[in-house]
C-alpha positions as CSV (number, residue, x, y, z in Angstrom):
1,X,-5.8,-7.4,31.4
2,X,-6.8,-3.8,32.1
3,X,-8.8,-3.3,34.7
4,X,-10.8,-0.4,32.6
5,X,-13.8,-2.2,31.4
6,X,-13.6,0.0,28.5
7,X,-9.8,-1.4,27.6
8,X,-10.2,-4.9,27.9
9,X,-12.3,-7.8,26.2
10,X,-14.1,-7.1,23.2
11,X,-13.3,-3.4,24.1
12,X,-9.8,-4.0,23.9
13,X,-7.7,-1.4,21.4
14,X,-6.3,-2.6,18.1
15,X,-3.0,-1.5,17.5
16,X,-2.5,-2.2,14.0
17,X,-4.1,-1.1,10.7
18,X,-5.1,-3.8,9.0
19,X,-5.2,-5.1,4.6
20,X,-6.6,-8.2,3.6
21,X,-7.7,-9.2,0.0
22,X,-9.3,-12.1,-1.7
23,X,-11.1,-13.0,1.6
24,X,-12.8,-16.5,2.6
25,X,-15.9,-16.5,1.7
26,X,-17.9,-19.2,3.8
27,X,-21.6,-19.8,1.5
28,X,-22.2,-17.6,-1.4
29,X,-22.4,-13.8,-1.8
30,X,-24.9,-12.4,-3.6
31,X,-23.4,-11.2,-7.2
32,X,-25.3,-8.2,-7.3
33,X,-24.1,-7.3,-3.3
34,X,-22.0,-4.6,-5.0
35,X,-20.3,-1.6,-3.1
36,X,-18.1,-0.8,0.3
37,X,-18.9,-1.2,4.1
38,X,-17.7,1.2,6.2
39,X,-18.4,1.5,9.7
40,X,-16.3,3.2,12.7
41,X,-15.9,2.9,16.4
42,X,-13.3,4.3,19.2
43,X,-9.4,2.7,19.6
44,X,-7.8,4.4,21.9
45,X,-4.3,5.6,21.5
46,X,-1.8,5.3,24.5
47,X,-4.8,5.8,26.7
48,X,-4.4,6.4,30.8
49,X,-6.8,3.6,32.3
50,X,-7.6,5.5,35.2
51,X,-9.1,8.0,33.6
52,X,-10.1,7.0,29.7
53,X,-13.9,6.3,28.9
54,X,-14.9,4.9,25.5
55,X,-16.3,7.6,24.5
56,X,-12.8,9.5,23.8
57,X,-11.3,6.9,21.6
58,X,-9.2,7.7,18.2
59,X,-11.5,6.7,15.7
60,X,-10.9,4.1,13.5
61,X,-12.9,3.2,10.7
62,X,-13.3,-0.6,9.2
63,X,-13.9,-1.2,5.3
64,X,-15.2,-4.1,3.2
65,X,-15.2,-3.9,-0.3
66,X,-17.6,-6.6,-2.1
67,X,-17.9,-7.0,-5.8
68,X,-19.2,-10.0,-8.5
69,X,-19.8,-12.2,-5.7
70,X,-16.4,-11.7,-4.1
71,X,-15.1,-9.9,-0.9
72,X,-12.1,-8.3,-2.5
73,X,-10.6,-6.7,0.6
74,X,-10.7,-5.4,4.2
75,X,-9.3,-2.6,5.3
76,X,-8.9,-0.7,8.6
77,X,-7.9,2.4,9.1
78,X,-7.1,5.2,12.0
79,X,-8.6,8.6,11.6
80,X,-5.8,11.1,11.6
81,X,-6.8,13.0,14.4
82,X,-3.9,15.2,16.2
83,X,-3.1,12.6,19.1
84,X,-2.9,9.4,16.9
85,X,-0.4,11.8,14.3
86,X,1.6,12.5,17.1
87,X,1.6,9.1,18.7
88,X,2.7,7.2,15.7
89,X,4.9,10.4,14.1
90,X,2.5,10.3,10.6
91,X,2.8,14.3,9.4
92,X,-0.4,15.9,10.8
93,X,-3.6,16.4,8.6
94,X,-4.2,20.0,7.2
95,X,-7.5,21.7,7.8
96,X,-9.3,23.9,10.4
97,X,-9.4,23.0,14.2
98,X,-12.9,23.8,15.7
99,X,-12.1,26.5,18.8
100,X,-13.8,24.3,21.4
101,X,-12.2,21.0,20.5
102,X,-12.7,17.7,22.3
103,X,-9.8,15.2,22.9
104,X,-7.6,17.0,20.4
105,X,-9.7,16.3,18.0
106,X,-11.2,12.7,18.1
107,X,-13.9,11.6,15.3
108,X,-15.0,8.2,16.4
109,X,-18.9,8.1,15.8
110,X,-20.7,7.8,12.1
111,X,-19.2,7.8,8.6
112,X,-21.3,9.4,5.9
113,X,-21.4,10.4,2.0
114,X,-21.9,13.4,1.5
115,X,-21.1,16.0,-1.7
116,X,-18.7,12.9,-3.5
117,X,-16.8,12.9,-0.3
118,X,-16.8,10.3,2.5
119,X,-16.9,11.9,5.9
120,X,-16.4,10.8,9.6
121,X,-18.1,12.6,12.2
122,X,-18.5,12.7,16.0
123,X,-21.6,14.1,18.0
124,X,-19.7,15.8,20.0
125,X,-18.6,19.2,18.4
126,X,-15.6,18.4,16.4
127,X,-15.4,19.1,12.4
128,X,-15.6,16.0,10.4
129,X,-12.6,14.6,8.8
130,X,-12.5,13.9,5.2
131,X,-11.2,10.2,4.3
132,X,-9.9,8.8,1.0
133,X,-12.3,6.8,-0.3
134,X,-9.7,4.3,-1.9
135,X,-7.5,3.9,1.0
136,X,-5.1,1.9,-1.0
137,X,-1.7,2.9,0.1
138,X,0.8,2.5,-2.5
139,X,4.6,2.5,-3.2
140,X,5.9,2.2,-6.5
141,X,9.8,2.1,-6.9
142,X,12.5,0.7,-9.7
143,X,13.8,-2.3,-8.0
144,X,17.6,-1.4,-8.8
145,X,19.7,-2.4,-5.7
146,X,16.7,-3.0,-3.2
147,X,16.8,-6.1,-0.9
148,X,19.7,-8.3,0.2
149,X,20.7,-9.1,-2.8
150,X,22.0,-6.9,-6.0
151,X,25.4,-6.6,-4.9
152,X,27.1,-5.8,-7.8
153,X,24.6,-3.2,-8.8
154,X,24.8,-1.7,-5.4
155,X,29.1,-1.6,-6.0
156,X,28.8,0.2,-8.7
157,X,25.4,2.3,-8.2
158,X,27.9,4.8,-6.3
159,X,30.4,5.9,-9.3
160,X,27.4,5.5,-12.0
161,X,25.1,7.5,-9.6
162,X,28.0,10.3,-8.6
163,X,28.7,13.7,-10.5
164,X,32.4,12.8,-11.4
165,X,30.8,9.9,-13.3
166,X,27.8,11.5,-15.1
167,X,30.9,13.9,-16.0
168,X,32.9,11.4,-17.4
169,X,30.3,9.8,-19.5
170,X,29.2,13.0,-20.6
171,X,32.6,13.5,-22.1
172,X,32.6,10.5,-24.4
173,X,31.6,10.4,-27.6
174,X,27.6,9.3,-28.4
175,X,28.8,6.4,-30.3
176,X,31.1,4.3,-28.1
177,X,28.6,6.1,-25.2
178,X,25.6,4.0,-26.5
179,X,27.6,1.4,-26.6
180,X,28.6,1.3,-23.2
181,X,24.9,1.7,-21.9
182,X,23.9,-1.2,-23.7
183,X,26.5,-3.6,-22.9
184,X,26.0,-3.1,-19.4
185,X,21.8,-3.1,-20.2
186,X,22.7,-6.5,-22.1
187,X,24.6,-7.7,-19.4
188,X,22.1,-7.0,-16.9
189,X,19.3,-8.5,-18.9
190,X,21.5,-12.0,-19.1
191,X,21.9,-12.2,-15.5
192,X,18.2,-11.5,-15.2
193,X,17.5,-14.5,-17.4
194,X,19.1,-16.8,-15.5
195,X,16.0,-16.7,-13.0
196,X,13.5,-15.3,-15.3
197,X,10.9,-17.8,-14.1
198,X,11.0,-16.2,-10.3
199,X,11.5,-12.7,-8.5
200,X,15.1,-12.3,-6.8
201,X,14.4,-13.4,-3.2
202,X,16.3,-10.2,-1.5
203,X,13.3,-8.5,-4.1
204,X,10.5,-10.5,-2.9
205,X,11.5,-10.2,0.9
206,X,11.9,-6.0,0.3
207,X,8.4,-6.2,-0.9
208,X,7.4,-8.2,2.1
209,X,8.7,-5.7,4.5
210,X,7.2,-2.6,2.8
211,X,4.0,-4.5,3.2
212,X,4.4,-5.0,7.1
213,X,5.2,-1.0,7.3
214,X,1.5,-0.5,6.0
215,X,1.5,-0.5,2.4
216,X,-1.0,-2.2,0.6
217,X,0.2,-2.6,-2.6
218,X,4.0,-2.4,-3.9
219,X,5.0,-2.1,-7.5
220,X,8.8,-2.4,-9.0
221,X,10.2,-3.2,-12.6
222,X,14.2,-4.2,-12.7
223,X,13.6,-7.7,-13.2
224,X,11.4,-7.6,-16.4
225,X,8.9,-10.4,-15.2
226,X,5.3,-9.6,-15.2
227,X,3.5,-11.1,-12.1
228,X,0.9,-10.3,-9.3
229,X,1.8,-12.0,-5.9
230,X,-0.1,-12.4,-2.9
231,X,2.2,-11.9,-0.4
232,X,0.8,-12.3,3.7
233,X,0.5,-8.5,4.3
234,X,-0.3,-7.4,0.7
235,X,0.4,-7.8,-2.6
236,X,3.6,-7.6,-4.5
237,X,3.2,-6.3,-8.2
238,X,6.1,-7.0,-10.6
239,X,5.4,-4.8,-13.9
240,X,7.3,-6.3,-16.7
241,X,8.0,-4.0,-19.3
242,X,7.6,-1.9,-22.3
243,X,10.2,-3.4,-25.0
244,X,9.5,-7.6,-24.8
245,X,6.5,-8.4,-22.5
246,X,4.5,-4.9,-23.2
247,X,3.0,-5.0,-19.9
248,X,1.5,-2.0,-17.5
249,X,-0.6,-2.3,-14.2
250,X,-4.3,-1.1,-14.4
251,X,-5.8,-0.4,-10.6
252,X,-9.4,0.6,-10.6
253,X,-11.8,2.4,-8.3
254,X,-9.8,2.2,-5.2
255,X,-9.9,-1.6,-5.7
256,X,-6.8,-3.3,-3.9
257,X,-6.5,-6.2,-6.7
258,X,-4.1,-4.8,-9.4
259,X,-4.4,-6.2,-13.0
260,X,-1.5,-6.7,-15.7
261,X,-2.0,-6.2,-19.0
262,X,-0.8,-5.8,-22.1
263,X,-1.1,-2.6,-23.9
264,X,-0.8,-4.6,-27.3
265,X,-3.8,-7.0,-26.8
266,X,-5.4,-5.9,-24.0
267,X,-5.7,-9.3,-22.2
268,X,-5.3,-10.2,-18.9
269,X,-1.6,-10.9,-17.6
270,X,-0.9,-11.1,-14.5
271,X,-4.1,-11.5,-13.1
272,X,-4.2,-15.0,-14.4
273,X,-0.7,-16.6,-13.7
274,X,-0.2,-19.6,-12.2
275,X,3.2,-17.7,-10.6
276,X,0.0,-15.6,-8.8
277,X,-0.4,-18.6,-6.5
């Protein structure tokens, strides 16, 4: 334990940014309790204990998001001042620097609306920093060759992926060119329907790992299958598609609890899948 009283106990720094969704909710909420909680204190980056005082801390602002009688998610969330940036190697913010700034920037004391925007600020002579008032950090990506798994996709990603082969195909003739793409489509599509009641593990695990970098929310396609799953860190989002299930995601108002459905009836897919569980 430190022996700064500042960097020990319940003063103690958290090092990690936290998502959590669908949280526990012990009683009942009130169903008109609508809107977000923010709130923001120090948490010190790399700080010296001889000399830090709580005062200097990086801020980091907390967020709880409560809705219909439900605590959809929690959230917490560094301010990117110019010593956490550097510390953890995220690009810096843009914006001014004020000429007489404090601990390279530090905003670690209230968090305000203001103009549409959501500002924190310290009393202490540094400019406020604006934050995104969804906070939902999001990767979206095909699925094609990701994981541990995929391995013939990943043998011949290479020579369908490479100039001398887009040259080749461009050489052959439309006909027996459609052809090709859809027999290796087809063939695809029967190896995916072997499993089509589950995501390829190697899948599921990549999703998993994005999660533990920091995203909140992944989304991929490849397999076909339209499903929301809760994974420990996040959620995983697999879309469907356009041709067979007719499926897209719909995420609203910074809310961390994505929604499939289908464009043809408009009802809830995803959302309500036993596979969800």
């Amino acid at each position: 334990m430190s022996q700064n009283p500042y960097l020990s106990g319940n003063f103690a720094p958290v090092e990690d940014e936290l998502s959590a969704v669908d949280l526990p909710v012990t009683g009942e909420l009130p169903p008109g309790l609508c809107g977000r909680l923010l709130r923001i204190g120090p948490n010190p980056v790399s700080p010296d204990p001889k000399s830090h005082h709580w005062f200097l801390g990086t801020g980091m602002v907390h967020g709880l998001r409560l809705r219909d009688g439900r605590a959809e998610w929690y959230r917490s969330r560094y301010v990117r001042d110019d010593r956490v940036v550097a510390a953890r190697g995220w690009p810096p913010v843009p914006g001014p620097r004020g000429k007489l700034q404090m601990g390279e920037g530090v905003v670690n004391t209230n968090v305000i609306s203001h103009a549409g925007k959501i500002l924190a600020l310290v009393e202490a002579g540094n400019l406020p920093v604006e934050l995104d008032a969804g906070g939902v950090r999001m990767l979206l990506a095909h699925g094609d060759g990701l994981g541990r798994g995929d391995i013939g996709y990943r043998l011949i990603r290479p020579l369908l992926r490479s100039r001398t082969g887009a040259a080749l195909f461009r050489t052959i003739h439309p006909t027996p060119g459609t052809f090709l793409a859809r027999k290796f489509s087809d063939t695809s599509k029967r190896i995916l329907r072997r499993h089509m009641d589950r995501i390829p593990p190697g899948l599921e695990r990549w999703a998993g790992e994005r999660l533990e970098d920091g995203y909140d929310i992944v989304m991929t396609g490849h397999t076909h299958l339209d499903t929301v799953r809760k994974l420990e860190k996040g959620i995983y989002v697999s879309l469907g598609d356009w041709l067979t299930r007719f499926t897209y995601c719909r995420l609203e108002d910074g809310s961390a609890e994505p929604e499939l459905l289908s464009y043809l009836t408009e009802a809830s897919k995803g959302g309500n899948d036993e596979r969800n569980s």
